[in-house]
N, C-alpha and C positions, 0 to 999 in steps of 0.2 A: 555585454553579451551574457544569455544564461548559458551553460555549460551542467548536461544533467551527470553526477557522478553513481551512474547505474546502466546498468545488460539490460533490463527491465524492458521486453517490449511492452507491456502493458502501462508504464510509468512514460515512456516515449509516445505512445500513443497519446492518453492523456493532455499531453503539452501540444502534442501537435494539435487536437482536437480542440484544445484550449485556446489556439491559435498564436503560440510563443514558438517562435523562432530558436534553436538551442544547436549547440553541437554535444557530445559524448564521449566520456574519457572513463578510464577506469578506475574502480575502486576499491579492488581485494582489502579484504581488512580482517582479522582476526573478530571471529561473530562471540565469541566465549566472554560471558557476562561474570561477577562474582555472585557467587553463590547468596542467594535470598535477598538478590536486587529486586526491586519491585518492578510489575512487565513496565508501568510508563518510565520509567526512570531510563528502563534497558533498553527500550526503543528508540529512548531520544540519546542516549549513549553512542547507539548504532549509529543513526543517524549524521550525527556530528562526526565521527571516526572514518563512514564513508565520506561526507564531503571536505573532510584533512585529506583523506585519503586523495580525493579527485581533484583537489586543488594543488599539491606536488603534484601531480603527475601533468597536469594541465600547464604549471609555470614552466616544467622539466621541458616541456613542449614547445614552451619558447608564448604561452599564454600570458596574456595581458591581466597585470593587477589591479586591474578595475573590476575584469569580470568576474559574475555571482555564481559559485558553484553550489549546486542540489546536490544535496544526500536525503536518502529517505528509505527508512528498514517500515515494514509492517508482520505484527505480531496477532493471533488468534489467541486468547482468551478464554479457556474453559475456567471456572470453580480455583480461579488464583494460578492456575499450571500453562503456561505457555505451549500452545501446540504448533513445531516449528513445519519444514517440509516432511514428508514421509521417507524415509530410505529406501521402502521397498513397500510393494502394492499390500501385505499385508497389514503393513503398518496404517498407511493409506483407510483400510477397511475399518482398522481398530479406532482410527479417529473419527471418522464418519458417524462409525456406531455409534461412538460418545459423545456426538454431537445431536445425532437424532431426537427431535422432538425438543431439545433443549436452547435456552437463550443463552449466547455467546459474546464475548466481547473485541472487536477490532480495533487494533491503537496504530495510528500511523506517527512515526515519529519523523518530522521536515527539520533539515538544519538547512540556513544558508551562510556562507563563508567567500569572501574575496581575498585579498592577496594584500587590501590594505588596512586589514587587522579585525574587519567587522565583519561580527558574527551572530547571529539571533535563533533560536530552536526551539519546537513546539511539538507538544502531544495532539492527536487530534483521536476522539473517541466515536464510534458508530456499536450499535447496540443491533446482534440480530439474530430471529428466531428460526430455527428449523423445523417444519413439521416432520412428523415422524415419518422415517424412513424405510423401508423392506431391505432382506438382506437380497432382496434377486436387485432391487435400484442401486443398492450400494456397489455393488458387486461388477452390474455393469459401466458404471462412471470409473470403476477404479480401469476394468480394461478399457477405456477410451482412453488413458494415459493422460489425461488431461489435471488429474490431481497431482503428478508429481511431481513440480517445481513450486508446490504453493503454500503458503503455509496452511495449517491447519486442513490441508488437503481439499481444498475445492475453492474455484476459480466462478464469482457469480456472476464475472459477465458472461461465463458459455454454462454450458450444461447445466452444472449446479446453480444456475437462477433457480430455476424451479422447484428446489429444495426449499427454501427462504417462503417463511409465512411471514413473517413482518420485519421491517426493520427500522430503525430511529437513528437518524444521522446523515450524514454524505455518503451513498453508493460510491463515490469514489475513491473514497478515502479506505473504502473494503479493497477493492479493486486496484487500490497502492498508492494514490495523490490522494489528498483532501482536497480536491481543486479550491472549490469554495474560499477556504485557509491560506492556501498559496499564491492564489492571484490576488489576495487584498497584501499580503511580506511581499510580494513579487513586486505592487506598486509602490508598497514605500520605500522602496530598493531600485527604486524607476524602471524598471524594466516593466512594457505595456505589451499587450497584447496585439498580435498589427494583421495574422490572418485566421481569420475565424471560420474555417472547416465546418463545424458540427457544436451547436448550441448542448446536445442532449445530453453531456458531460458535465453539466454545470453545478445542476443539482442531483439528478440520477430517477429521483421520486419520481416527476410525473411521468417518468417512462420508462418504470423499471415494473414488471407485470408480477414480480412477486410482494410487491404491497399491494394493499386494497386501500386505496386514500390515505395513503401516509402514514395512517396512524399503527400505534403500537401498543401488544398486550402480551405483559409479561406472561 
């Protein structure tokens, strides 16, 4: 059984979309990285910490040590500086502005973990550009409340798609799974996929309207 160790509806989605069966346990975990960790390192740090994290709490629960527990943090990327969620819509505005018009970088870090010692954990990177921005667009995405549980302050499967002039990688893997990445650890971990929902999660490209054919220009 997968067991995803996250709140994430967008990471639940995903999986369901993806057609994997899972249940959901929690995974508070201390997010404080040492100081001038490199962002992939720190990702996949997180990562692994939430799914320790979700696998006690899952045995505690009286959970089976076969089953594969998900962790998975994602981190925004500006010029080496990690842009995490906003604290407050200001903050929100200020990372927006430092993103406008500029290419960014998204790391999702996947650990999986069972109960019978095996463990495996992966960076997965996506590359992507913002066209430039107005402060009357930034301004109003920030009051749609919709940037502020995200990192780097905007969410490109709603609103801020349209922000996004190109990008190079997994759309989902912005969005918080690398699907792609986790359903090939998912198989060698046997766990298959058994109800298939919604294809369009797979790769993200051919149906995501803020590329123009995939491609990418720095």
């Amino acid at each position: 059984m997968l067991i995803l160790a996250s709140s994430s509806p967008r990471r639940a989605m995903l999986l369901r979309e993806g057609g994997y069966p899972f249940e959901i346990v929690k995974a508070s975990v201390n997010e404080e990285l040492p100081e001038g960790i490199l962002p992939a390192a720190g990702v996949e740090q997180l990562a692994i910490r939430k799914a320790e994290a979700g696998l006690n709490h899952w045995l505690e629960q009286g959970g089976d040590l076969r089953d594969v527990v998900l962790g998975a943090d994602t981190m925004v990327v500006l010029d080496t500086q990690i842009l995490g969620k906003p604290a407050t819509p200001a903050e929100a505005e200020e990372m927006l502005t430092r993103l406008s018009g500029r290419t960014h970088v998204v790391l999702s870090g996947v650990a999986l973990i069972s109960g019978l010692g095996r463990q495996n954990a992966g960076v997965i990177e996506t590359i992507v550009r913002f066209r430039q921005l107005s402060a009357e667009e930034i301004k109003a995405y920030v009051a749609s409340g919709e940037p502020m549980d995200k990192a780097g302050a905007y969410g490109i499967q709603g609103e801020a798609g349209k922000f996004v002039a190109a990008i190079q990688g997994s759309l989902t893997n912005v969005i918080g799974l690398p699907m792609e990445y986790l359903s090939e650890q998912l198989k060698a971990w046997g766990i298959e996929q058994t109800n298939i929902a919604s294809r369009e999660v797979d790769d993200g490209l051919s149906t995501f309207k803020g590329v123009t054919g995939g491609a990418f220009t720095p």
